[in-house]
C-alpha positions as CSV (number, residue, x, y, z in Angstrom):
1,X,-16.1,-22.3,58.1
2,X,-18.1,-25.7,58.7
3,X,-17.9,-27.0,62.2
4,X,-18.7,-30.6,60.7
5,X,-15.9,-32.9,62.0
6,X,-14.3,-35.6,59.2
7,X,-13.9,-37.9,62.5
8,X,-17.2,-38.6,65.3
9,X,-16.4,-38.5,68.5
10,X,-17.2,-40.6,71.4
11,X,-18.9,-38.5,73.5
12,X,-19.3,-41.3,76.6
13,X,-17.4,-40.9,79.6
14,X,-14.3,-43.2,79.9
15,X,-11.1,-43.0,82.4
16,X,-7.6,-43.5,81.4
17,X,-4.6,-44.2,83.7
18,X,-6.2,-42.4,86.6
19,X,-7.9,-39.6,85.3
20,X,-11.5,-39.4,84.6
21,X,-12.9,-37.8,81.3
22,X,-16.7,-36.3,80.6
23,X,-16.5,-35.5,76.8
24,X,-19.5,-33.1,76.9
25,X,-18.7,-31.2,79.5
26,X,-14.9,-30.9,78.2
27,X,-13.8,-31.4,82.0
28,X,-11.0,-34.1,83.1
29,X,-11.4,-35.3,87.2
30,X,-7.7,-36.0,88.3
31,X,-6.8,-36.5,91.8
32,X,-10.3,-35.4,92.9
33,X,-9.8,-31.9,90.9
34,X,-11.8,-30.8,88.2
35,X,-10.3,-29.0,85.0
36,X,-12.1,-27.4,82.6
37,X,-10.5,-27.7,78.9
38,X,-11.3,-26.0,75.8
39,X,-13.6,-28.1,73.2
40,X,-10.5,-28.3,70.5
41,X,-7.9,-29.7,73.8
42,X,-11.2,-31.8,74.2
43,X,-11.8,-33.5,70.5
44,X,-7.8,-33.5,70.5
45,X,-8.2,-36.0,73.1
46,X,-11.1,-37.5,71.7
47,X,-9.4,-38.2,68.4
48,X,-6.5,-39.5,70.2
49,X,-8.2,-41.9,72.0
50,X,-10.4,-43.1,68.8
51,X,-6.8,-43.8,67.3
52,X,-5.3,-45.1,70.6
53,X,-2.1,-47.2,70.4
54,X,-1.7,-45.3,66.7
55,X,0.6,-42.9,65.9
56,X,-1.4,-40.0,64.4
57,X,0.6,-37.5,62.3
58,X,0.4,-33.7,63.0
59,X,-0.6,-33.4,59.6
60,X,-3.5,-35.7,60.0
61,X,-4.8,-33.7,63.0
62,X,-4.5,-30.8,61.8
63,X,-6.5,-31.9,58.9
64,X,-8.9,-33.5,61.1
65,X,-9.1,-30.6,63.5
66,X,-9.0,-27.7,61.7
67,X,-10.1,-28.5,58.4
68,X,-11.3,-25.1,57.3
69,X,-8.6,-23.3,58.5
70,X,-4.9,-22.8,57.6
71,X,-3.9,-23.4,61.3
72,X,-0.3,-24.1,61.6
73,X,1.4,-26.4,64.2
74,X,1.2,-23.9,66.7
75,X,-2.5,-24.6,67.2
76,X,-1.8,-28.1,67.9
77,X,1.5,-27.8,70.1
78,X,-0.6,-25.6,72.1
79,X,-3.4,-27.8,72.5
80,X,-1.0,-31.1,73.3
81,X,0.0,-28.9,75.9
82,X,-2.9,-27.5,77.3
83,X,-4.0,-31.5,77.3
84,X,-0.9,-32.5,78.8
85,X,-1.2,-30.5,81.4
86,X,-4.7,-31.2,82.6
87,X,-4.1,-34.7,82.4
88,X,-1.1,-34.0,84.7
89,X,1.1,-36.0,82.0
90,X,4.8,-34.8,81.5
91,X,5.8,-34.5,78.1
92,X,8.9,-35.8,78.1
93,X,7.5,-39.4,79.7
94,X,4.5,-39.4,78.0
95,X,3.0,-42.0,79.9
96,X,-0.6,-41.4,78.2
97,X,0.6,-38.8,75.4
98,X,3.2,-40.1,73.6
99,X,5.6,-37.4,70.9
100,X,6.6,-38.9,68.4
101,X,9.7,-36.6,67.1
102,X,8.8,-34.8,64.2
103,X,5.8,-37.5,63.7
104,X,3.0,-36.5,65.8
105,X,1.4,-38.1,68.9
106,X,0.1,-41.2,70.7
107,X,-2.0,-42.1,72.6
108,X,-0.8,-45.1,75.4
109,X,-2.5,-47.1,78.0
110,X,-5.9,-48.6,77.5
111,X,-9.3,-46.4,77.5
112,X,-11.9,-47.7,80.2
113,X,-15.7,-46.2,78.9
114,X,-18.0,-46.5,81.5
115,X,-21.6,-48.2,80.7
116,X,-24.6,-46.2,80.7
117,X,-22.6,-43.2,81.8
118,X,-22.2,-44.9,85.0
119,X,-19.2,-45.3,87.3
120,X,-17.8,-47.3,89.7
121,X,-18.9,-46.4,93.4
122,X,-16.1,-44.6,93.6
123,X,-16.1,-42.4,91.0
124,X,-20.1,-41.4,91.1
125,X,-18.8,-37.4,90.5
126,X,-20.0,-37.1,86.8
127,X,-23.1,-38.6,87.2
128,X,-24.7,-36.3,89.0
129,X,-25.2,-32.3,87.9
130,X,-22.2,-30.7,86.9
131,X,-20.1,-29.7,90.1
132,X,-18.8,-26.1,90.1
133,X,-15.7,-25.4,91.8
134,X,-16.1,-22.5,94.4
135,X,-14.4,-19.8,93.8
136,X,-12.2,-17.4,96.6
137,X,-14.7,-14.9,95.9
138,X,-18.0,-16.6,96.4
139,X,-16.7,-18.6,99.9
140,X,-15.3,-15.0,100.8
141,X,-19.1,-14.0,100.7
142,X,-20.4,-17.1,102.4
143,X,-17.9,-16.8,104.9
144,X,-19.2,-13.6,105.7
145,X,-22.6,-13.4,105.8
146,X,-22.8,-16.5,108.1
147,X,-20.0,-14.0,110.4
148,X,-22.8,-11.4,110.0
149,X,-25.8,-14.0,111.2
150,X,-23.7,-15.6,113.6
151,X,-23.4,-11.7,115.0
152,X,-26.8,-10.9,115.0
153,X,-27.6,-14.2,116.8
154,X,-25.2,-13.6,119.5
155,X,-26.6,-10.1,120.1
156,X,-30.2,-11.5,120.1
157,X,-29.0,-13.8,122.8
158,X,-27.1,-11.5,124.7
159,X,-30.2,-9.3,124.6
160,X,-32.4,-11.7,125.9
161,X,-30.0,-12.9,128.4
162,X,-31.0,-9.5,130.4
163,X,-26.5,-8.4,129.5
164,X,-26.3,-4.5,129.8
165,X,-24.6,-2.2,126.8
166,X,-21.5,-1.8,129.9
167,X,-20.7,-5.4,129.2
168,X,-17.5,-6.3,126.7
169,X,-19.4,-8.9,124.9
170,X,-22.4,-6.8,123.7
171,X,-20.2,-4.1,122.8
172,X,-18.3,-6.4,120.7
173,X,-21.0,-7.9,118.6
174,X,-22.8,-4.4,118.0
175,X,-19.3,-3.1,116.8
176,X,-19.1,-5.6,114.4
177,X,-22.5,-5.8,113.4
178,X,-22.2,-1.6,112.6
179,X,-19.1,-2.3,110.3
180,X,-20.2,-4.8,108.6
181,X,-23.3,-2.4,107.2
């Protein structure tokens, strides 16, 4: 299996309608979210683009896409999909993924690349190092180990402040200072 394209893609960063695409970092920006997309979704795009305004058979994609393989048109249903959906496009508007009906697709509305991989002041996101979105787990952590300094902090201060053990307050913080250990 070769992993040499017949097609090169355009690997500059360009917007169309309103969503923002880096090419080598296979992410799409829409509505200040960032999604993450497999390479294939990604050179499905890609190609799209390149041919924009053209109808490009499912054949021809196929061929173009998987060249070495004997993918069927599951592969590329499931990709227009995947594509659709990170674009936030509805398949049966199509207002920048057109289907044609037992044709293939289409790419509307005009591609926007942006010069030296720079944007407008608005859209500066991409130009910096790649932006990770937090997950629940990771704030979950963050969240509690500044609950667990905050803790020690009041306790240091309560401490100093000359506050006795019979007080509510310094009871408080040392209980949740031991259960959190």
């Amino acid at each position: 299996m070769s992993n040499e394209l017949p097609f090169r893609p355009d690997d500059r960063p360009f917007k169309i309608a309103d969503v923002s695409v880096e090419p080598l970092l296979n992410q799409i920006e829409r509505n200040g979210s960032i999604v993450r997309i497999e390479r294939k979704v990604m050179l499905l795009l890609l190609l799209l683009v390149q041919k924009s305004g053209c109808v490009l058979t499912r054949a021809d994609i196929l061929h173009t896409l998987w060249p070495d393989s004997s993918s069927n048109d599951e592969a590329l249903t499931q990709a227009a999909s995947k594509l659709r959906r990170a674009l936030g496009d509805c398949p049966k508007v199509g207002a920048i993924i057109q289907t044609i009906h037992k044709v293939g697709y289409r790419l509307n509305g005009p591609v926007t690349y942006f010069e030296n991989a720079k944007r407008a002041s608005r859209d500066q996101r991409f130009t910096g190092p790649a932006r990770r979105p937090i997950n629940s787990q990771r704030r979950f952590i963050q969240l509690a180990i500044a609950s667990i300094v905050t803790a020690l902090l009041l306790n240091f201060v309560t401490i100093r402040s000359g506050e006795s053990d019979s007080e509510p307050g310094v009871k408080m913080v040392r209980m949740v200072i031991s259960r959190s250990e």
